[in-house]
Structure formats: C-alpha cells, structure tokens
ChimeraX commands (.cxc) that place a marker at each C-alpha (Angstrom):
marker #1 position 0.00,0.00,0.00 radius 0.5
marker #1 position 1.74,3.61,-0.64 radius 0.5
marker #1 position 2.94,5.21,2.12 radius 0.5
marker #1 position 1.19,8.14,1.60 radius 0.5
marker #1 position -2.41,7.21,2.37 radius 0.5
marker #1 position -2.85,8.17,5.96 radius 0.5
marker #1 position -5.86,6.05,7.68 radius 0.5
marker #1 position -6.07,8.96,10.23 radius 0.5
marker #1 position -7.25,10.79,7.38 radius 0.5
marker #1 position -8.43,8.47,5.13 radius 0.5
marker #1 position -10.56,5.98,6.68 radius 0.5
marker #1 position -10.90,7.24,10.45 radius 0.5
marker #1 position -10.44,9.63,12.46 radius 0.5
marker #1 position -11.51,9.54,16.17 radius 0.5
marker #1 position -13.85,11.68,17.86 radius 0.5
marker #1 position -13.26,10.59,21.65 radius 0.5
marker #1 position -17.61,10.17,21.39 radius 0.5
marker #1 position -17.16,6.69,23.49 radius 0.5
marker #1 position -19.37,4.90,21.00 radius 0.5
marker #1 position -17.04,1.80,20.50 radius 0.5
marker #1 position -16.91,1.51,24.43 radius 0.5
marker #1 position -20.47,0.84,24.75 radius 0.5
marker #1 position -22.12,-2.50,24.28 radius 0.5
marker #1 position -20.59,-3.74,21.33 radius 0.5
marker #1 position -19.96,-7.41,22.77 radius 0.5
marker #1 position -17.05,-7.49,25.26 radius 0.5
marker #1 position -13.49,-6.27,24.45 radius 0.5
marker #1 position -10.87,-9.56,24.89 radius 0.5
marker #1 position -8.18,-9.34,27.30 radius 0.5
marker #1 position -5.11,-10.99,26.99 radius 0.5
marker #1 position -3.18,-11.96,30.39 radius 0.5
marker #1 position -0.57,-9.26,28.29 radius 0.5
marker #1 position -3.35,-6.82,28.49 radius 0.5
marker #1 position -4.36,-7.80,31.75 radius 0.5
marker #1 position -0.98,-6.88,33.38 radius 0.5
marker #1 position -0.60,-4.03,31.74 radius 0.5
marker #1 position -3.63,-2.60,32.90 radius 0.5
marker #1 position -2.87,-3.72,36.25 radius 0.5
marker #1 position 0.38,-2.06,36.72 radius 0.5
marker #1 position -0.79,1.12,35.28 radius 0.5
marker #1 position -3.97,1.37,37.33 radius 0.5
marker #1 position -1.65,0.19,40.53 radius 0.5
marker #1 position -3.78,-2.97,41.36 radius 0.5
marker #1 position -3.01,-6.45,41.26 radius 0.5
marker #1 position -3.68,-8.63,38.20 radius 0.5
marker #1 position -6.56,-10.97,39.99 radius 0.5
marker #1 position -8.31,-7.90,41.59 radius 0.5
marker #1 position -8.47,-6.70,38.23 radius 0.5
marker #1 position -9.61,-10.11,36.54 radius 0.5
marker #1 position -11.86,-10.50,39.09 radius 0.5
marker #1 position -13.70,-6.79,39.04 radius 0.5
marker #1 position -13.46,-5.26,35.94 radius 0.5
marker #1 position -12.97,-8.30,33.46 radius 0.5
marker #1 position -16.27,-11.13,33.23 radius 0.5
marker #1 position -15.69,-14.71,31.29 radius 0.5
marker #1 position -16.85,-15.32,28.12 radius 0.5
marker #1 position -16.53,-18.37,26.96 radius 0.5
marker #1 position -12.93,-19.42,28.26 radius 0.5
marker #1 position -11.65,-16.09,27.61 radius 0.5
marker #1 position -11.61,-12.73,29.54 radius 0.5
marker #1 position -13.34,-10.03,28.58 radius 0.5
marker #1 position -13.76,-6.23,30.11 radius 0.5
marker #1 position -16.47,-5.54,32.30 radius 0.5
marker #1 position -19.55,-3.29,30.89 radius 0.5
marker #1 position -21.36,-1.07,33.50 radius 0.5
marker #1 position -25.02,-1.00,33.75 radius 0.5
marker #1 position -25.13,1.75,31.22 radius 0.5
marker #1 position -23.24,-0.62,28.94 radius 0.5
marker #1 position -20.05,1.27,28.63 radius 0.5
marker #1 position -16.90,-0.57,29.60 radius 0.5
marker #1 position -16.17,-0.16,33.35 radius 0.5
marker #1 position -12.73,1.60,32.18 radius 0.5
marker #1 position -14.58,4.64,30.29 radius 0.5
marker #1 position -15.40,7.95,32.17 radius 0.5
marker #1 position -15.98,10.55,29.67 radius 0.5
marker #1 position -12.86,8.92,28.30 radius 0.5
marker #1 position -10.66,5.92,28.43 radius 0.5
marker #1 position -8.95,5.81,31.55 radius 0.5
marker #1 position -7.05,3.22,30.80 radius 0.5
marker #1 position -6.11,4.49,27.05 radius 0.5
marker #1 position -1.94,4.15,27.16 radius 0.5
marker #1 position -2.38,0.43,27.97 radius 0.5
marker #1 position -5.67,0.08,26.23 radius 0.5
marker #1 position -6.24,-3.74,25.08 radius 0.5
marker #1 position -5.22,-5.13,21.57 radius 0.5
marker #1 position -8.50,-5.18,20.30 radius 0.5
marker #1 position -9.12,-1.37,21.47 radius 0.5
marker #1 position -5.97,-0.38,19.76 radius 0.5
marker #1 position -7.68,-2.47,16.44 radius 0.5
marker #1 position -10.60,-0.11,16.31 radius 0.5
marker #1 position -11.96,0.18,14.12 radius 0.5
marker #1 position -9.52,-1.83,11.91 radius 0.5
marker #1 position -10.99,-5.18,12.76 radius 0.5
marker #1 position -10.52,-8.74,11.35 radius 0.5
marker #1 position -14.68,-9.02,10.29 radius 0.5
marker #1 position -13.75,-6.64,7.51 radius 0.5
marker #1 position -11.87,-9.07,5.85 radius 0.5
marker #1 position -15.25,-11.77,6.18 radius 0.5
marker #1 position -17.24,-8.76,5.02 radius 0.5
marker #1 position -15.61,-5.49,4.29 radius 0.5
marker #1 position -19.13,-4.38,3.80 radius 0.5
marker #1 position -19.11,-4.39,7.87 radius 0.5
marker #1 position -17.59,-0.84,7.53 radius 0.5
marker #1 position -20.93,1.03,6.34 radius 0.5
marker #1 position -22.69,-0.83,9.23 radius 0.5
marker #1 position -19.93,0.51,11.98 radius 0.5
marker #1 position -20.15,4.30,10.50 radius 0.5
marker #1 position -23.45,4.15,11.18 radius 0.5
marker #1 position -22.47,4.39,14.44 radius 0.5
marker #1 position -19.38,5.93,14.77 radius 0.5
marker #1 position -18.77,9.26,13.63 radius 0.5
marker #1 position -14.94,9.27,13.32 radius 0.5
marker #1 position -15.53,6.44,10.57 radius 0.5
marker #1 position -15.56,7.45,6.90 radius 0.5
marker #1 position -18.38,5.87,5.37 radius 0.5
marker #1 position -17.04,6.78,1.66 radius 0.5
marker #1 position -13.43,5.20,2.14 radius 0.5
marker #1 position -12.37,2.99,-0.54 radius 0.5
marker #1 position -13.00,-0.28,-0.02 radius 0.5
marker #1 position -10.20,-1.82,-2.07 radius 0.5
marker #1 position -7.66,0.41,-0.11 radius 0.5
marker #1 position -9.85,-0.14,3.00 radius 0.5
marker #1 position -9.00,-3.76,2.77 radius 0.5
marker #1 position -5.77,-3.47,2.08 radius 0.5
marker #1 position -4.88,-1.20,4.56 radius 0.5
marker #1 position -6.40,-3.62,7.53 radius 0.5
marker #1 position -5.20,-6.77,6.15 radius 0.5
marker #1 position -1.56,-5.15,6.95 radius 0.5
marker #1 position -2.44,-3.74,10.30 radius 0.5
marker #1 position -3.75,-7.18,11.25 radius 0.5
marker #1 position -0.54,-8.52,10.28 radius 0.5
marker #1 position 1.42,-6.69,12.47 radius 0.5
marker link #1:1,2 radius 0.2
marker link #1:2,3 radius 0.2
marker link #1:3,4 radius 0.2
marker link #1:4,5 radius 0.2
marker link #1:5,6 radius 0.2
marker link #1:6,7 radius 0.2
marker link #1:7,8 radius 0.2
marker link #1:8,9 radius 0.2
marker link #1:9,10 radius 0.2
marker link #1:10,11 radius 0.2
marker link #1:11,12 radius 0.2
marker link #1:12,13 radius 0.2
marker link #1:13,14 radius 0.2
marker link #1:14,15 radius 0.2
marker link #1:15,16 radius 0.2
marker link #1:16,17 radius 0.2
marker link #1:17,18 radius 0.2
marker link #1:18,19 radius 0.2
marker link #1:19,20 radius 0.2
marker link #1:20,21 radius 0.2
marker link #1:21,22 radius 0.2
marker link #1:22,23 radius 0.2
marker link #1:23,24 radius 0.2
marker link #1:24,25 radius 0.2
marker link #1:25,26 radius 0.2
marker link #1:26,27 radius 0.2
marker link #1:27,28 radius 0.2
marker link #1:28,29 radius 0.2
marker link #1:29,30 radius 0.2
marker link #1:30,31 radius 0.2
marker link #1:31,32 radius 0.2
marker link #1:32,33 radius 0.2
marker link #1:33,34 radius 0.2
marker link #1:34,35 radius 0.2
marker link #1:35,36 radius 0.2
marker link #1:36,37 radius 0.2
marker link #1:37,38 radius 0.2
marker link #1:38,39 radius 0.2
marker link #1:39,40 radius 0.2
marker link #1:40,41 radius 0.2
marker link #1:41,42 radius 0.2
marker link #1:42,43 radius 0.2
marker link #1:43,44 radius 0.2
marker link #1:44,45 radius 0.2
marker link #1:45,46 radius 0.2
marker link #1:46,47 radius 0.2
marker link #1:47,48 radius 0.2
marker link #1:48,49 radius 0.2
marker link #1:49,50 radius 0.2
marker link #1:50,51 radius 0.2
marker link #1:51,52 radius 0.2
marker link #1:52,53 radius 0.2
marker link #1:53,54 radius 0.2
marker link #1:54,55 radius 0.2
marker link #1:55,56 radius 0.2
marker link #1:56,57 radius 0.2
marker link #1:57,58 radius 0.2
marker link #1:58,59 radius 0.2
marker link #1:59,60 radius 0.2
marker link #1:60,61 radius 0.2
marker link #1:61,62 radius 0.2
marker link #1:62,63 radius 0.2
marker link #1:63,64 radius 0.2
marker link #1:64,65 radius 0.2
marker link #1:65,66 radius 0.2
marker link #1:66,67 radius 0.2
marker link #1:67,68 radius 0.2
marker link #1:68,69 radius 0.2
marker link #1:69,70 radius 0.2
marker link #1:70,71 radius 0.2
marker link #1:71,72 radius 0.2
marker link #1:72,73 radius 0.2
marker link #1:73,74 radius 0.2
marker link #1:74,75 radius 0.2
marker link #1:75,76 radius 0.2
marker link #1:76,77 radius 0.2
marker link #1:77,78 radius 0.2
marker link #1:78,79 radius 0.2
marker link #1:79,80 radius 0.2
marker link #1:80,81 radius 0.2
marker link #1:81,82 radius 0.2
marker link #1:82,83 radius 0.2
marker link #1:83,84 radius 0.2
marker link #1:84,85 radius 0.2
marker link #1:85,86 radius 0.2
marker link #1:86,87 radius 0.2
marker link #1:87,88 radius 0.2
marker link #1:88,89 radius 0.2
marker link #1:89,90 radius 0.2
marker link #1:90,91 radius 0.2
marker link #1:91,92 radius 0.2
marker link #1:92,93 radius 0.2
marker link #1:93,94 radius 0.2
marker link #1:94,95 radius 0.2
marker link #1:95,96 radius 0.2
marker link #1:96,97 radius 0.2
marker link #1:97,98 radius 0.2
marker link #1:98,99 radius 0.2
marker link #1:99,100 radius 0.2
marker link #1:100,101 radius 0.2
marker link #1:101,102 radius 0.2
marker link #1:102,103 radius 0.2
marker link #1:103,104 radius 0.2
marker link #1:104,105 radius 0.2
marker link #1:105,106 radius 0.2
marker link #1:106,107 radius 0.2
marker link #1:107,108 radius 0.2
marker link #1:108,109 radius 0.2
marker link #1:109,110 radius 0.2
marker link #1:110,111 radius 0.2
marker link #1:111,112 radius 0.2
marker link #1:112,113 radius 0.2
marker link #1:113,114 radius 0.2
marker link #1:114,115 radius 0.2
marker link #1:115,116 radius 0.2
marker link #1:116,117 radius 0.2
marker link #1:117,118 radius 0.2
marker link #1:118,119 radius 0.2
marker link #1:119,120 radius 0.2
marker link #1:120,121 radius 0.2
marker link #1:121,122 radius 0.2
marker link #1:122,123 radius 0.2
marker link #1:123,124 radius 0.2
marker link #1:124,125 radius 0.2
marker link #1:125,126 radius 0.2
marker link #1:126,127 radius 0.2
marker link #1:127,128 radius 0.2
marker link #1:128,129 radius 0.2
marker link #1:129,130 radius 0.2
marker link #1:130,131 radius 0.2
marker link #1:131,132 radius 0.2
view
C-alpha cells in the first residue's frame, strides 16, 4: 500500500464520542493486556480479573457497566496508554476481511468512521495492520 495514504485521514479519524466503548460485545483481554492494565492502574492482576474483566466463553473479557459502557470509560478511556489489543484495532478489525461491507454498518455508528473510504484500499490497509 503507498505510504502516503494516511488512515487517520483516510478511513478514520476519532472523535473521543465513546461509542465503541459501549455495548458492542465485550473487548478480549489478553493476560498481556491484563498486566498491563494492572500495573498502570496500581492494582493487582486478579483484583483486576476478578472486578473489571467477566468470562466469556474461556476467555476474559472487560467488564460493561449497567449503562453498557466498559467499566474503564469515564468521559474517556482511563485506561487508554495500555488500552487492550483489540481497542488499539478499532476500528480496523478482522470481520472486515469476512465482510468489508461491515464498515458502512460501523459508521453508522461511529462518527470518526468514513463511510465513503475505498474499499479496495480499505482492505488493504487492515489486512496489513492485522498482520502486524
């Protein structure tokens, strides 16, 4: 992919609106994220497994608070330099590559998505960043 196209720009750009923290599923934890959440927010790793994370499946995933927003969002991510894999994804996500046409359905809800990006590029661009 050229080096010019800048997905900030091109694809996304993020509006701090909170919208992917809220009820889209649970965000996976790995035991990587998991202790480095732990040592930023100062706590040990089980009291953080144990009451901010809930299982799902076999895995760990974050916590949601009543109002459905993850238990680490107030007004913003609290937790954003250590922020799990999957949060650092968004919205560059490995169902676009099932079905890129997955992108229309998440700008409807996000505003920092750009609805018109190019799908070819689009593709290209997370099939890379997935990669990594």
């Amino acid at each position: 992919m050229p080096s010019e196209i800048n997905p900030e720009t091109l694809f996304f750009q993020c509006t701090q609106c909170g919208v992917c923290c809220k009820g889209f599923g649970g965000t996976y934890v790995s035991e990587a994220d998991l202790l480095a959440i732990a040592n930023y927010i100062k706590r040990p790793v089980e009291e953080v497994r144990r009451h901010c994370c809930t299982l799902s499946g076999n895995r760990f995933v974050l916590g949601q608070r009543s109002d459905g927003y993850c238990v680490f969002w107030e007004c913003n991510c609290t937790i954003h330099p250590v922020k799990p894999l999957m949060c650092r994804r968004w919205p560059f996500i490995p169902s676009l590559l099932v079905d890129i046409s997955n992108w229309a359905i998440m700008a409807d809800n996000c505003p920092g998505i750009k609805a018109e990006a190019d799908y070819g590029q689009l593709r290209a661009y997370v099939n890379a960043q997935l990669k990594q």
